[in-house]
N, C-alpha and C positions, 0 to 999 in steps of 0.2 A: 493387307499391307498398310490400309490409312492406319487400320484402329491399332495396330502394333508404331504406328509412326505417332498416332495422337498419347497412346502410351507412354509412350518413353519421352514424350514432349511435358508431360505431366508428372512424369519420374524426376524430370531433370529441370523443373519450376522451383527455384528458391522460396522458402518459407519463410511467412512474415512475420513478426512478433510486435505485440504494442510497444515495448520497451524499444524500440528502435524507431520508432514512429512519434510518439507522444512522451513528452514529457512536463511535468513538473517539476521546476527547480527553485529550489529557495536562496536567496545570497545575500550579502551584507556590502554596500558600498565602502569601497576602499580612497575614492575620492581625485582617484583617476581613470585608467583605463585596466581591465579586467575580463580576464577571460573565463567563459560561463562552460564549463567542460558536461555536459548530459548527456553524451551518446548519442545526439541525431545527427546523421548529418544532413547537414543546408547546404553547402558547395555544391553537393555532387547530384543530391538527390531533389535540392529546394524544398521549401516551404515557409511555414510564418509562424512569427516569435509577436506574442503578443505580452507586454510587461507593467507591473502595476508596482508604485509605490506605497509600500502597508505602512506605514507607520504616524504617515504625514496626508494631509491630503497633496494631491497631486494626479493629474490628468492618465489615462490611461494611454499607454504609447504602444502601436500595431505596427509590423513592418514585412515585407516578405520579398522572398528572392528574387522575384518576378518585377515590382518595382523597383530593387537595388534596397542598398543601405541606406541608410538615412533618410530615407523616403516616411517620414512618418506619419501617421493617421491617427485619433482619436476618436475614442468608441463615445466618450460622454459628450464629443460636438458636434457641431455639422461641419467645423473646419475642413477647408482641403488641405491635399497634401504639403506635407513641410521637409524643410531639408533641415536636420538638425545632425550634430556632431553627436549621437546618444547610439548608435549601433551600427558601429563602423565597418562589422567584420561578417559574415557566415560565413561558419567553417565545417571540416568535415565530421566534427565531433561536439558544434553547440556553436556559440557566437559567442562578439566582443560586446561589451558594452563600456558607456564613457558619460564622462560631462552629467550634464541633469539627471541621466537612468543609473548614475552610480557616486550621488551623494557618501561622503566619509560618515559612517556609520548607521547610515539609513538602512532600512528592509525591503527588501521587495521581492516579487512574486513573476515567475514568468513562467508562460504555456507554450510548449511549440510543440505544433503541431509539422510533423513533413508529410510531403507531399507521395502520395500512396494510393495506389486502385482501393476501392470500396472503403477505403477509408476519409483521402481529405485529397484538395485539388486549388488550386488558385489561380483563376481568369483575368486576365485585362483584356479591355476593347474599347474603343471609341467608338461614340453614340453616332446613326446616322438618320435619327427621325423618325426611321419608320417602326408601323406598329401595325404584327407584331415582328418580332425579330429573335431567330431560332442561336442562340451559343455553343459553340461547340465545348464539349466539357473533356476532362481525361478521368474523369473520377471513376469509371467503369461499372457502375450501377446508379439509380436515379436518388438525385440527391433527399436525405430526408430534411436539410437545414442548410441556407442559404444566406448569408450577409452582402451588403451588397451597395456600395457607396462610389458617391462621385466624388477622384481625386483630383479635378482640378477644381473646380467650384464651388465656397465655401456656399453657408446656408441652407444646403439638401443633404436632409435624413439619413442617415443609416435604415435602409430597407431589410425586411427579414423575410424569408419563408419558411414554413415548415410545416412540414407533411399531414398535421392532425390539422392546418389551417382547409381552405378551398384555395383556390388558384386564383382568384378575386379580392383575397387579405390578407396584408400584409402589415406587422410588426415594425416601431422604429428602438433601435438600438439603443439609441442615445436618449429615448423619451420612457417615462415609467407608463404610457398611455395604451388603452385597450386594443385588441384587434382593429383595424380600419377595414371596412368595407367597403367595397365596390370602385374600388381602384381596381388601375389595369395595368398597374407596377409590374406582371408578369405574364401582363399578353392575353391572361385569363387561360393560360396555357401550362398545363400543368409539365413538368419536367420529365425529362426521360434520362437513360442511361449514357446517353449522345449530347443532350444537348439542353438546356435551360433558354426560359423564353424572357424576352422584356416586350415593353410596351407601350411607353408612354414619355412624357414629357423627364418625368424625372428619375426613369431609370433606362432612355436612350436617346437623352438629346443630341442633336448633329455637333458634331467635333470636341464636346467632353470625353475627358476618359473615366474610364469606370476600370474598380476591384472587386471581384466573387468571392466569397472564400466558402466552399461547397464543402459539407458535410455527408457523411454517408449516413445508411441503418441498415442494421442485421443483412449487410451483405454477403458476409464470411467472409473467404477469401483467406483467414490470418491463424497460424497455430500449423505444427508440422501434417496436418491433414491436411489444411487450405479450408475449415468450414466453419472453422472459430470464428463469432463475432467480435466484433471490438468497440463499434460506436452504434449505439441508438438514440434516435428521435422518437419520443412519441407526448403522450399528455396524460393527466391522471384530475382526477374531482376528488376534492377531502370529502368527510362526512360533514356529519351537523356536530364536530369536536375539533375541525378541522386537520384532520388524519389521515393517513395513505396510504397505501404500499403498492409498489410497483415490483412488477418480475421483469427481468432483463433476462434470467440465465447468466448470470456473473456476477461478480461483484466488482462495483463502481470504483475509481480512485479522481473522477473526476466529475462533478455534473453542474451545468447551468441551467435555471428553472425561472420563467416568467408568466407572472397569472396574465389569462386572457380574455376574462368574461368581466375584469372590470383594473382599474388602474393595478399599478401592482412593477415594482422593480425587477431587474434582471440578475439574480442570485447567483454566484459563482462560489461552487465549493469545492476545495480537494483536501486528499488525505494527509499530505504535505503539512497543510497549517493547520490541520485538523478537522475530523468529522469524524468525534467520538461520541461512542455509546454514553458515556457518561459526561457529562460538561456541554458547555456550548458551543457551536459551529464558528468557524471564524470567516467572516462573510466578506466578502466583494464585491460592490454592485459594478455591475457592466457600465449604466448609463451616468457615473456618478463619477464624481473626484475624490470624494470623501475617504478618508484612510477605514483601513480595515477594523470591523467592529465583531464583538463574542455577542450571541444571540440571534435576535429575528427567526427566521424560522428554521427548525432544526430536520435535518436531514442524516439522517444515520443509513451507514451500508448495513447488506447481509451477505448471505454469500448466495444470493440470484437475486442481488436487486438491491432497494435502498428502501427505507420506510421517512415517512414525512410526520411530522407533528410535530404543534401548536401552531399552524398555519391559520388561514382563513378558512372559518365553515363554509361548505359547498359552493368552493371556489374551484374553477378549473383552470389546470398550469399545463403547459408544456414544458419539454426536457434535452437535454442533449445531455448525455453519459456517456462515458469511454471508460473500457473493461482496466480493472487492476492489473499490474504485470510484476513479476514475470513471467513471461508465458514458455520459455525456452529452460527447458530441465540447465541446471546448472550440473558445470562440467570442473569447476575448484571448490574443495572448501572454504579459501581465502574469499569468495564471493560472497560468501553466505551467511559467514561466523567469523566473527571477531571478539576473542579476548583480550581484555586489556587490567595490567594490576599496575593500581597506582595509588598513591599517598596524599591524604588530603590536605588541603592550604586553606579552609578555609573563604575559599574566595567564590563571587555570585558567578553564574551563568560561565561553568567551564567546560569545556570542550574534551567528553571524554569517547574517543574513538574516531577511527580517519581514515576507516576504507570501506565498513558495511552500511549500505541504508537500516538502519533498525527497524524492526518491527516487535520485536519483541525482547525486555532485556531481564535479565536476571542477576541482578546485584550481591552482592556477598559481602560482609563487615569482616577482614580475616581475623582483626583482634579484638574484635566486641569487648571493645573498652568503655562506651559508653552507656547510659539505661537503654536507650530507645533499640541497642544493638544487642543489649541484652537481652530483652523482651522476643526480640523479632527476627535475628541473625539475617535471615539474607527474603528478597522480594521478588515478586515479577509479573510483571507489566506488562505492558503494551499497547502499541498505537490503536489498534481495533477499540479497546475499551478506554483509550485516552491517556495523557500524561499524568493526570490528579489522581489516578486509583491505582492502588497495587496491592497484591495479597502475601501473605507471609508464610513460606513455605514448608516451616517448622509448627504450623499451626492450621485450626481451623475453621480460622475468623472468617467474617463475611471480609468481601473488599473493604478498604479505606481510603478517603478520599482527603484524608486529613493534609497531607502532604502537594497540595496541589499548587504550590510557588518551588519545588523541589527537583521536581522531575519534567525535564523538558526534551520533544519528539521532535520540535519544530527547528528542524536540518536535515539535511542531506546523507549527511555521516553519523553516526553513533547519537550522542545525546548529551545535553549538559545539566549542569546541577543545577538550575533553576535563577529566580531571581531572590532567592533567601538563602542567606549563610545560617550552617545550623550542622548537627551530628549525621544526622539520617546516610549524607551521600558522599561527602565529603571534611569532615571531621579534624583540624590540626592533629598533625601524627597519626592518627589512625591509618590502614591498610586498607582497601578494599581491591576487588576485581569484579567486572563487569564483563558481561558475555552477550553481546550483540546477537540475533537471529536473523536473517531476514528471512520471509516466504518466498518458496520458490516450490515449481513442481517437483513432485517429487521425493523435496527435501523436508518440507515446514509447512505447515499452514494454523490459523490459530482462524478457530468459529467462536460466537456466540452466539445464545439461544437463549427461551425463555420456555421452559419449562410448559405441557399439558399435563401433567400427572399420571400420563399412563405410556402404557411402550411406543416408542418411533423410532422412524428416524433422520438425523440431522444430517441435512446436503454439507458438505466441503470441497473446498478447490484444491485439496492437495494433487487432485490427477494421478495417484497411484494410491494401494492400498495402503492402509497406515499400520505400522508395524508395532508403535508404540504412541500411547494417546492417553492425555493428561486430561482429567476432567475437573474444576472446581466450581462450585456454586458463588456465585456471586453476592448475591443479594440477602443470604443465611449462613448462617455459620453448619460447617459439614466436612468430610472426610474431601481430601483430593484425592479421586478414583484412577486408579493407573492401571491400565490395559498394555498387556506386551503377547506379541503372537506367541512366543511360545509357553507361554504361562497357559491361555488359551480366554475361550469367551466365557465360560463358566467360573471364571475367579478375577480376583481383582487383588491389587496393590495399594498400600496408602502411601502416600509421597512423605508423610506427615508422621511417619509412621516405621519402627523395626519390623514389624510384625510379617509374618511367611504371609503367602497368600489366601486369602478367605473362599471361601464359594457361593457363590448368591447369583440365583435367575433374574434378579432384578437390577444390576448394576448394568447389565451389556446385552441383556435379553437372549443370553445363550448364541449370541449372534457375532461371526464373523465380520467385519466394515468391508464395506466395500471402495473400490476405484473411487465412488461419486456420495457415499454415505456410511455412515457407521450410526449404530443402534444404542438407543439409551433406554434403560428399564427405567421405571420409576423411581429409581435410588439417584438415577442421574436427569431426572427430566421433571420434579417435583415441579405442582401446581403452580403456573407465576412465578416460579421462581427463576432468573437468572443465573446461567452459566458462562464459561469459558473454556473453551478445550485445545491444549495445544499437540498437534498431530506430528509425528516425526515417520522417516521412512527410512531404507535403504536408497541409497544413489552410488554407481560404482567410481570409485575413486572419491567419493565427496563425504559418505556417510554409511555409517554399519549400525541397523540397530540387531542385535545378535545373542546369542547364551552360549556358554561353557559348561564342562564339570571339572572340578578341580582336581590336582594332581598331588595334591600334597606338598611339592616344592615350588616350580616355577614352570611356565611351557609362556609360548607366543601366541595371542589372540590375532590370526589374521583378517583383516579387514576389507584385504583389497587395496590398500593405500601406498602411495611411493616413498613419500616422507613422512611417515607415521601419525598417530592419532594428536590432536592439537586439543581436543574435549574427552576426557572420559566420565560416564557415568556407571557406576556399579551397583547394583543390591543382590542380595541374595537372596534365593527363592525356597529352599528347602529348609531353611529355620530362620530365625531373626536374622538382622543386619540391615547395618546404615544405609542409606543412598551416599556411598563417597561418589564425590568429583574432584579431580582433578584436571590439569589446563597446564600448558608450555608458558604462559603469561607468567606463572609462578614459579612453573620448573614441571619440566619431566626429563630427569636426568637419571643417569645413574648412581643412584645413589639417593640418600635420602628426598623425597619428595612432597612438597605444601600438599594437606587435604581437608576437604570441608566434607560436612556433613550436611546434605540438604534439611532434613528432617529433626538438627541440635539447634541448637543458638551458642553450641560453644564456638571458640575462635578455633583456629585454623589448627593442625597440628604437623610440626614437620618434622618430626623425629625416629623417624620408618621409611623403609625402602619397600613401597609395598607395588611400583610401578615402574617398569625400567622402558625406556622407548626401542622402537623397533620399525624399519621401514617401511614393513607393511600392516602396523596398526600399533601394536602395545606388549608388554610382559608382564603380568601378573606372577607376583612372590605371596607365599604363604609367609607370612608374617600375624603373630598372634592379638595384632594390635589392632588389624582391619579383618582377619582370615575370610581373603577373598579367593583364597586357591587352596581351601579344605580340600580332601581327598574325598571323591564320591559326591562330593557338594553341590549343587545346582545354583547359575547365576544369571542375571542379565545384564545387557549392558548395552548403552550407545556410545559411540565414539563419532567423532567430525575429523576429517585430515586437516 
């Protein structure tokens, strides 16, 4: 009777997801009061919004539900607490912000973390002398990182702990200075699931108050099992190159990193301002006021972990990382993907798209009126590999990094054209459409790799098997390798390319991908050389990737979808033929319909009815202009509702 009662107690546990937990949000001061919309909530559930100004130097501002609004704290002083008019509001979907945290046209950067078992947790107590003295915590497993400041009392440190330290050293926040020994800041009492210890003068004097902000590691707890990690603590040593890699089993979107064997600042990076493969990191120091700087030491994800280089040689750091999200299979297309066709003006740093976080975008010139759109027709990118580099997908150049004032990740929503006017993105009169991605299980994930020269294979976070999977070399110029399940593992696709499908053991190793990896032969994993691969899948009601045979006339592709397909991609499989797409941005009507050619550099063409829409996905017409519904004909195609 328990174990059927502990069962269904276990059936009927809501599932955690980071995205509902943790966020990164990027915003622009508007010069009064402003609401910061990120889906956590703080009302209901609390926790702490920690906010930095990029652009200017300016003080780091902390605040949490537990002391109230306006209750603010700085990471880079020993100040105590302050009442300031800067974060008036927690709400059940982000907070307010005002006054000094949202100067008129300023930058800034905010982390909130809520409060969550095995995830994050935030203590207050008043000190009463004695040592030691046990806390009671809710965080539900033993914290691996612990902050830990007196809010009435200016002059005392920001205290740290963490797990790869002893229970005798401790870390100050606000100072760039090594490990301290043999203080008893924690009782000498290492932490449990219950309860965190203090000890001493300056982390329990009699009638100061104190703030915790507790940290989990690899507790679980989070993802629709409950065994998904989400944050870890731990530490790593470069070499004699000063170099690193660390495994998490995920891949990071957020990490802080402090050397501890000798002086050394407290590094904050996320994927948000960037931490790209290619370019510099854009850094935030914990203990500092200093605006945000490109460089120091460079931190790139993977997809289980993050790699370090140009650091200090054998130097040893500690970390705190929190897993990329989303972790929760998306349930709209509208989530996911976003097209948008628009006309260019000309003008720096525009704002093109307003509902998808981007991760990956694929641009189109419809009237490749200009050379550079002659050359290259349409691009795609993405934040993994960085704003500066994009590949051309009518070609099969290495990456380009020429364009690196053009293309900008750094937002919330879509992307803008940079801080250079020019043809590339934006062009007076010229046409273009832009088609947002974001990852999500299930739907998208984009890995890169570098290459051993011989068969493996390469981890991904898509969380289902990939049904269709884009492969391009980065660093050499090379075919883009396209994989579609029903094509099969023994043949391959050029993206770049009419051509039916090839056959070679070496593109895909004869090998199926799997849930957690897919296989690259040496045509796709060449020595040192750098890749890129973007993964697509089936999701019901969000995405089809699927084949037809054709009928000669017209029939209906169902997809599964309510309001019909918003992307289509087509090529043919049984003789040459384009990669068309078309998109509702432009039109999918009845009736004649805009269509690009992935693999041309011509402009758009719209003088064919070669797709008519349909509720549950799309209509393919035999028309001799596209003939993508030949009789007998074999095709494939993805489509996004």
């Amino acid at each position: 009777m328990l174990a059927k009662q502990l069962q269904g107690a276990a059936k009927s546990a809501v599932a955690q997801y980071i995205e509902d937990t943790f966020s990164t949000y990027l915003y622009t001061g508007n010069g009064s009061t402003q609401t910061i919309t990120n889906g956590i909530d703080l009302s209901g559930k609390g926790g702490f919004v920690w906010l930095k100004r990029r652009d200017a130097v300016d003080s780091h501002a902390l605040y949490d539900t537990v002391r109230g609004v306006n209750k603010q704290l700085v990471s880079n002083t020993t100040a105590a607490e302050s009442t300031t008019d800067r974060l008036p509001a927690f709400n059940s979907t982000g907070f307010n912000v005002a006054s000094g945290m949202n100067t008129n046209a300023a930058t800034y950067a905010s982390w909130t973390f809520r409060k969550q078992a095995k995830f994050f947790d935030v203590v207050t107590y008043t000190g009463d002398g004695s040592n030691p003295r046990a806390i009671p915590h809710s965080l539900g497993s033993v914290p691996g990182f612990i902050i830990l400041k007196c809010s009435s009392t200016s002059a005392t440190d920001w205290f740290c702990y963490h797990r790869s330290l002893s229970n005798t050293q401790s870390l100050n926040l606000n100072q760039t200075t090594a490990v301290e020994s043999g203080t008893t800041i924690w009782g000498s009492t290492t932490p449990t699931s219950t309860n965190f210890t203090v000890g001493n003068v300056n982390s329990n004097t009699s009638g100061r108050t104190y703030v915790a902000y507790l940290f989990a590691h690899d507790a679980g707890g989070f993802g629709a099992a409950g065994t998904d990690n989400v944050i870890s603590c731990g530490s790593f040593t470069t070499d004699g190159s000063g170099n690193a890699t660390v495994t998490l089993g995920y891949e990071p979107q957020w990490v802080m990193t402090k050397r501890t064997d000798s002086t050394g600042v407290w590094s904050m990076f996320d994927v948000m301002r960037g931490m790209p493969l290619s370019g510099s990191n854009q850094l935030i120091e914990a203990q500092s006021s200093a605006a945000e700087t490109a460089g120091g030491q460079s931190l790139k994800p993977t997809a289980t972990g993050f790699i370090v280089t140009g650091s200090n040689a054998s130097a040893t750091f500690i970390y705190i990382a929190i897993r990329r999200g989303p972790m929760r299979t998306p349930t709209s297309g509208t989530s996911v993907f976003e097209p948008v066709a628009y006309t260019g003006n000309n003008t720096t740093q525009r704002q093109i798209g307003s509902t998808v976080l981007l991760d990956a975008l694929l641009l189109s010139c419809r009237t490749a009126n200009s050379t550079s759109w002659t050359t290259y027709a349409q691009f795609m990118g993405d934040r993994l590999r960085g704003a500066n580099v994009m590949l051309a997908t009518s070609r099969t150049d290495a990456e380009t990094g020429s364009w690196a004032t053009y293309f900008n990740y750094d937002t919330n929503v879509g992307w803008d054209t940079g801080s250079a006017t020019q043809g590339y993105n934006n062009a007076t009169g010229s046409t273009f459409v832009s088609y947002a991605f974001r990852r999500a299980p299930g739907f998208f994930d984009v890995v890169c790799y570098t290459g051993t020269g011989s068969a493996t294979t390469i981890t991904h976070n898509l969380a289902s098997v990939p049904e269709l999977m884009i492969v391009k070399t980065r660093s050499t110029a090379d075919f883009w390798y396209v994989y579609h399940k029903d094509v099969g593992n023994t043949k391959y696709l050029q993206l770049q390319s009419t051509a039916a499908p090839a056959t070679s053991s070496v593109v895909w190793n004869n090998t199926t991908p799997t849930s957690s990896v897919f296989s690259a032969g040496v045509a796709t994993n060449g020595s040192g050389v750098t890749h890129v691969a973007y993964l697509f899948a089936t999701v019901a009601g969000v995405s089809k990737v699927g084949s037809y045979t054709g009928n000669g006339s017209n029939q209906t592709i169902n997809c599964g979808f309510t309001a019909g397909a918003r992307f289509i991609m087509i090529k043919r499989t049984d003789s040459t033929g384009d990669w068309y797409v078309w998109d509702t941005a432009r039109g999918i009507v009845s009736g004649n319909d805009p269509r690009l050619s992935l693999n041309s550099t011509a402009a758009e063409v719209t003088t064919d009815d070669t797709i008519d829409p349909d509720n549950s996905g799309f209509i393919v017409n035999q028309v001799a202009a596209t003939n993508v519904n030949v009789s007998s004909a074999t095709y494939i195609f993805l489509a996004i509702a």
